[in-house]
FIKELO-684337 format. One line per 4 residues: number of its first residue (from 1); their letters; for each residue x, y, z of N, C-alpha, C, O, CB. Coordinates in steps of 0.2 Angstrom, whole numbers. Each point is the difference from the previous one (the first is absolute). Glycine has a CB too. Layout:
<atoms>
NUM> a> X/Y/Z/X/Y/Z/X/Y/Z/X/Y/Z/X/Y/Z ~ ...;
</atoms>
This chain:
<atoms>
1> xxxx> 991/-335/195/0/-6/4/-6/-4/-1/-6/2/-1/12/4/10 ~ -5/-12/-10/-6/-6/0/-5/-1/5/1/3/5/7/-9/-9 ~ -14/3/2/-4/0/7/4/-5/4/-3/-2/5/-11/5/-9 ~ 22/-7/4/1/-6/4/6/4/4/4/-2/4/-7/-9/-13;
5> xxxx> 3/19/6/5/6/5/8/-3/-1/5/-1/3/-15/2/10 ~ 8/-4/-22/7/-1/-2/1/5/-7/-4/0/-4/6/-13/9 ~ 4/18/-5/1/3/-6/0/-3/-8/4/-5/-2/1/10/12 ~ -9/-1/-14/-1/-3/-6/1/8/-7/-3/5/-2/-6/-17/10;
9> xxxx> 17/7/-11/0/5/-4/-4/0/-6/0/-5/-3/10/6/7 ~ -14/6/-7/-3/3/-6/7/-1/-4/5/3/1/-15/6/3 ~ 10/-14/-9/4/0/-6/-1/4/-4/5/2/-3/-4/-12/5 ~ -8/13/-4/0/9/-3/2/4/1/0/4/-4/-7/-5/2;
13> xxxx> 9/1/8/3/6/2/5/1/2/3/5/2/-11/-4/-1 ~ 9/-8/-1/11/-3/3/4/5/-5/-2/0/-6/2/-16/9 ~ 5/21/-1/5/-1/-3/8/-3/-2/5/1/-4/-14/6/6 ~ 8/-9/3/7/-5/2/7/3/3/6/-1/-2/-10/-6/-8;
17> xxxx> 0/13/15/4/3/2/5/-3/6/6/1/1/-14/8/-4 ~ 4/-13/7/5/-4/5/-2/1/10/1/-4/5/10/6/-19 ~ -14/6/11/-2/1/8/-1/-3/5/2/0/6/-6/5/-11 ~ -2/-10/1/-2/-3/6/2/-6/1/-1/-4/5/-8/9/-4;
21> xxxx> 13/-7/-6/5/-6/4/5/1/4/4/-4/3/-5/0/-11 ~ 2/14/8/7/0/4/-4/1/6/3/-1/5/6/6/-13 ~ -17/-1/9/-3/0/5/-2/-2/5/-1/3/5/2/0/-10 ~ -3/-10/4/-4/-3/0/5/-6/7/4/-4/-3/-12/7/-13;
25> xxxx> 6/-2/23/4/-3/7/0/-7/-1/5/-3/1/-9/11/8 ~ -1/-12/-10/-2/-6/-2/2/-5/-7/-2/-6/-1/-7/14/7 ~ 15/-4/-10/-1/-2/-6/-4/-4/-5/2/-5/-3/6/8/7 ~ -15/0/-3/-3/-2/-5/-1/1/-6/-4/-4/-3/3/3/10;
29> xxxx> 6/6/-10/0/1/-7/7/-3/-3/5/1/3/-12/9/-1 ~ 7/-13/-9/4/2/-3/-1/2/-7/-6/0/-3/11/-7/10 ~ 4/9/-11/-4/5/-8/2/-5/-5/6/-1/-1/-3/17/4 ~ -7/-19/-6/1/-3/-7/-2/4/-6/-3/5/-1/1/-15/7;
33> xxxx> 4/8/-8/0/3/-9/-6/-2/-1/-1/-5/2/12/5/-9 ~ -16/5/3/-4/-1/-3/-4/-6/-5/-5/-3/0/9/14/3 ~ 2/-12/-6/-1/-7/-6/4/-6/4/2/-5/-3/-1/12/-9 ~ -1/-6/18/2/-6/3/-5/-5/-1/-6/1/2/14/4/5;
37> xxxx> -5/-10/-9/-2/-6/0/0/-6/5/6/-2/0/-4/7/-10 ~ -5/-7/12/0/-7/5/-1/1/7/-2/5/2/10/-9/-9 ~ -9/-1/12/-3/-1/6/2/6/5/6/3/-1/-7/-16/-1 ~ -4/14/7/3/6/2/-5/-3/8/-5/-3/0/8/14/-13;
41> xxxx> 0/-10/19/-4/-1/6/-1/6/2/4/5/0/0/-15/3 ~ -12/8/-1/-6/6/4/3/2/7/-1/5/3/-11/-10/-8 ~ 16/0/7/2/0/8/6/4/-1/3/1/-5/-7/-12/11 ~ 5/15/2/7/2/-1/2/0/8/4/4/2/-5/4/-14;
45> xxxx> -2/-12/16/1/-4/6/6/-4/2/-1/-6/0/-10/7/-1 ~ 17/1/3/5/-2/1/0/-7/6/4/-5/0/0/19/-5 ~ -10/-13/10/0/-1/7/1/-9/-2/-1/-2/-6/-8/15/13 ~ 10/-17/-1/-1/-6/0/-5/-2/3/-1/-5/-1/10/4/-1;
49> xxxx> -13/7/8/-4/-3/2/-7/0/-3/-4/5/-2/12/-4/10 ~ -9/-8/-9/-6/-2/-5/-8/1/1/-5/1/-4/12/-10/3 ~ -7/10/7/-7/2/3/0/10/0/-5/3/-1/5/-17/13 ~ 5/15/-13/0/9/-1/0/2/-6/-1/5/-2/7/-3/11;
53> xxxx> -3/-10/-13/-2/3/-7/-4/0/-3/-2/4/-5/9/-5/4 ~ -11/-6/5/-8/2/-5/-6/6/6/-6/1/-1/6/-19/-7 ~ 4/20/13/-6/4/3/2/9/-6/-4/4/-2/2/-12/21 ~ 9/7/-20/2/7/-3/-3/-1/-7/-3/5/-4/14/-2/11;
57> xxxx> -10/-9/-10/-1/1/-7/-7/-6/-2/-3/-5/2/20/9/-5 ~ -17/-1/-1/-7/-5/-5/2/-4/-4/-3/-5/-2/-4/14/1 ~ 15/-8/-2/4/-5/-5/6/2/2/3/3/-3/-9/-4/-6 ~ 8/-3/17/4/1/1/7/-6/-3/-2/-3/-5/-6/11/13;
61> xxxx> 11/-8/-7/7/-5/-2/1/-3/6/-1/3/5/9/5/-13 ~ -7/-17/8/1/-1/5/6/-5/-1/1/-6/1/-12/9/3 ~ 15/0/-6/4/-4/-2/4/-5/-3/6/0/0/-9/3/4 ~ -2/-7/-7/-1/-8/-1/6/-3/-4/3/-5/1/-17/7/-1;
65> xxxx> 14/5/-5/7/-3/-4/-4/-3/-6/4/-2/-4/6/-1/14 ~ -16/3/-12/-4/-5/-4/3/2/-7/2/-4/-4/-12/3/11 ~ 8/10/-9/1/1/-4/8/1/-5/1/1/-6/-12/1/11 ~ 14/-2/1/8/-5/-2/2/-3/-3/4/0/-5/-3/1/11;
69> xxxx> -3/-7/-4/-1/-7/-1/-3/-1/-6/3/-2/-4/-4/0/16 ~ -3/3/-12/-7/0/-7/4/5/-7/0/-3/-5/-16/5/15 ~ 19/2/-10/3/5/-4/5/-4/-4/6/-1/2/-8/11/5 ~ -2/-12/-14/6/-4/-3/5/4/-5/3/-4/-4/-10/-5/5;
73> xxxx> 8/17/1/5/4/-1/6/2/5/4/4/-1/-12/-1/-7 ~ 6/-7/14/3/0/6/4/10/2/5/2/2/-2/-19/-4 ~ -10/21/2/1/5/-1/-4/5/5/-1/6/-1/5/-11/-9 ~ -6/1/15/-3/3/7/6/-1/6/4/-4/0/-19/1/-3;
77> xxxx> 14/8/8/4/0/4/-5/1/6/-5/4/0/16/-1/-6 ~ -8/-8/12/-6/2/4/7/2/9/-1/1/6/-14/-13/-14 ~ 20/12/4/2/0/8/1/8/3/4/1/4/3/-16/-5 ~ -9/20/-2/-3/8/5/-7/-3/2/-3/5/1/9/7/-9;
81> xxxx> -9/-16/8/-7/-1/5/-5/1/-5/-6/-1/1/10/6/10 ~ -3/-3/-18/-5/1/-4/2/-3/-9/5/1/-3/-9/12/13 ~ 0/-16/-12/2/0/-7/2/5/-5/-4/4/-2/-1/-10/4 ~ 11/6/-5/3/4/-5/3/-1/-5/6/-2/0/-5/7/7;
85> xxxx> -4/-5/-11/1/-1/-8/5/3/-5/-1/6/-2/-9/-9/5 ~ 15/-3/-6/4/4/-5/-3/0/-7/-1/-4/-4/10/0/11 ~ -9/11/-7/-5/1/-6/3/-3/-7/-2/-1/-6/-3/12/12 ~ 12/-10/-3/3/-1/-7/-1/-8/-4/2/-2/-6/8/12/12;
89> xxxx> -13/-14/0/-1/-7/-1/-6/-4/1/0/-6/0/10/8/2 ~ -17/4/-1/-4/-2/-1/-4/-1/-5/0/5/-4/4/-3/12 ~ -8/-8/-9/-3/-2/-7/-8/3/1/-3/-1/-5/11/-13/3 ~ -12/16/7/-8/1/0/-1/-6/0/-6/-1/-2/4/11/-3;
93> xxxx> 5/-16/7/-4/-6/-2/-6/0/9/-4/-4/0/17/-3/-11 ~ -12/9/13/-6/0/6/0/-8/5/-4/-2/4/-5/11/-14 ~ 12/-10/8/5/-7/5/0/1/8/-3/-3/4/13/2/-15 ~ -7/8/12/0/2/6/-4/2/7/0/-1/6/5/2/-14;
97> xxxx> -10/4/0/-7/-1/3/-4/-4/2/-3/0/5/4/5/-10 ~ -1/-10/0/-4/-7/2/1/-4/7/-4/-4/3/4/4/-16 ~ 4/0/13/5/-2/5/-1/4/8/-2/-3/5/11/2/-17 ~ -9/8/10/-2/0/6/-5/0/7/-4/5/-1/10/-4/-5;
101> xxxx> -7/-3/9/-6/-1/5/-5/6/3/-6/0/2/15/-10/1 ~ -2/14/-2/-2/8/4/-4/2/-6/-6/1/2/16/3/7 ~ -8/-2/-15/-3/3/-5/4/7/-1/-3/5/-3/-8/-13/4 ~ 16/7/1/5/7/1/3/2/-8/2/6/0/2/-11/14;
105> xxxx> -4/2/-18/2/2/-8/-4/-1/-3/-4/-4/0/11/3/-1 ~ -6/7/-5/-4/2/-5/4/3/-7/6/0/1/-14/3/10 ~ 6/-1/-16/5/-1/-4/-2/8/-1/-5/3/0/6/-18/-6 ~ 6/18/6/2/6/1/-2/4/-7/-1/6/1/13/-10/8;
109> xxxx> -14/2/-15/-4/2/-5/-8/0/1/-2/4/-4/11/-6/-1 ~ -12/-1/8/-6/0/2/-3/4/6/-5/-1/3/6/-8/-8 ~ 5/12/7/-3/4/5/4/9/-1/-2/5/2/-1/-18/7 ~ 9/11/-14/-2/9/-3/0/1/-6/4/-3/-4/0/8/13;
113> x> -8/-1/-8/-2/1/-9/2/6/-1/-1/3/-6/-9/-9/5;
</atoms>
């Protein structure tokens, strides 16, 4: 756990067993392939309500739809409540990111190694 009392996976020590995405009440986990490539959201906050999402999360998702919009591989989906990305169609071009306000993406090779 984070000092922000949000779970944070050791990518050294992931094995991509899946556990704790199946464990995990909250779904805050999901399992991507290692060499995946492209945007990936920090939130996993389904809620609509906006004031609970920024008291639960520090990057939370609020919706906005920005990085939808901005994705000129039209390859985010935002309507489960969170952004999800078709990998099969994503360029890393960071469009998304830029795009959004919360600061909720991050590009899914820069954060595991």
């Amino acid at each position: 756990m984070k000092t922000d009392g949000l779970p944070q996976v050791d990518y050294s020590k992931c094995v991509g067993c899946g556990k704790c995405v199946k464990a995990c009440p909250k779904r805050l986990f999901v399992l991507i392939k290692k060499n995946t490539k492209g945007s990936i959201a920090l939130c996993a906050n389904h809620s609509d309500n906006k004031p609970q999402i920024r008291k639960d999360c520090s990057a939370g998702c609020f919706k906005c739809g920005m990085c939808a919009r901005k994705c000129p591989e039209q390859c985010i989906d935002v309507s489960s409540g969170i952004p999800v990305v078709d990998y099969a169609k994503c360029t890393s071009c960071g469009e998304c990111i830029k795009a959004c306000p919360d600061k909720v993406l991050v590009l899914a090779q820069d954060i595991i190694k």
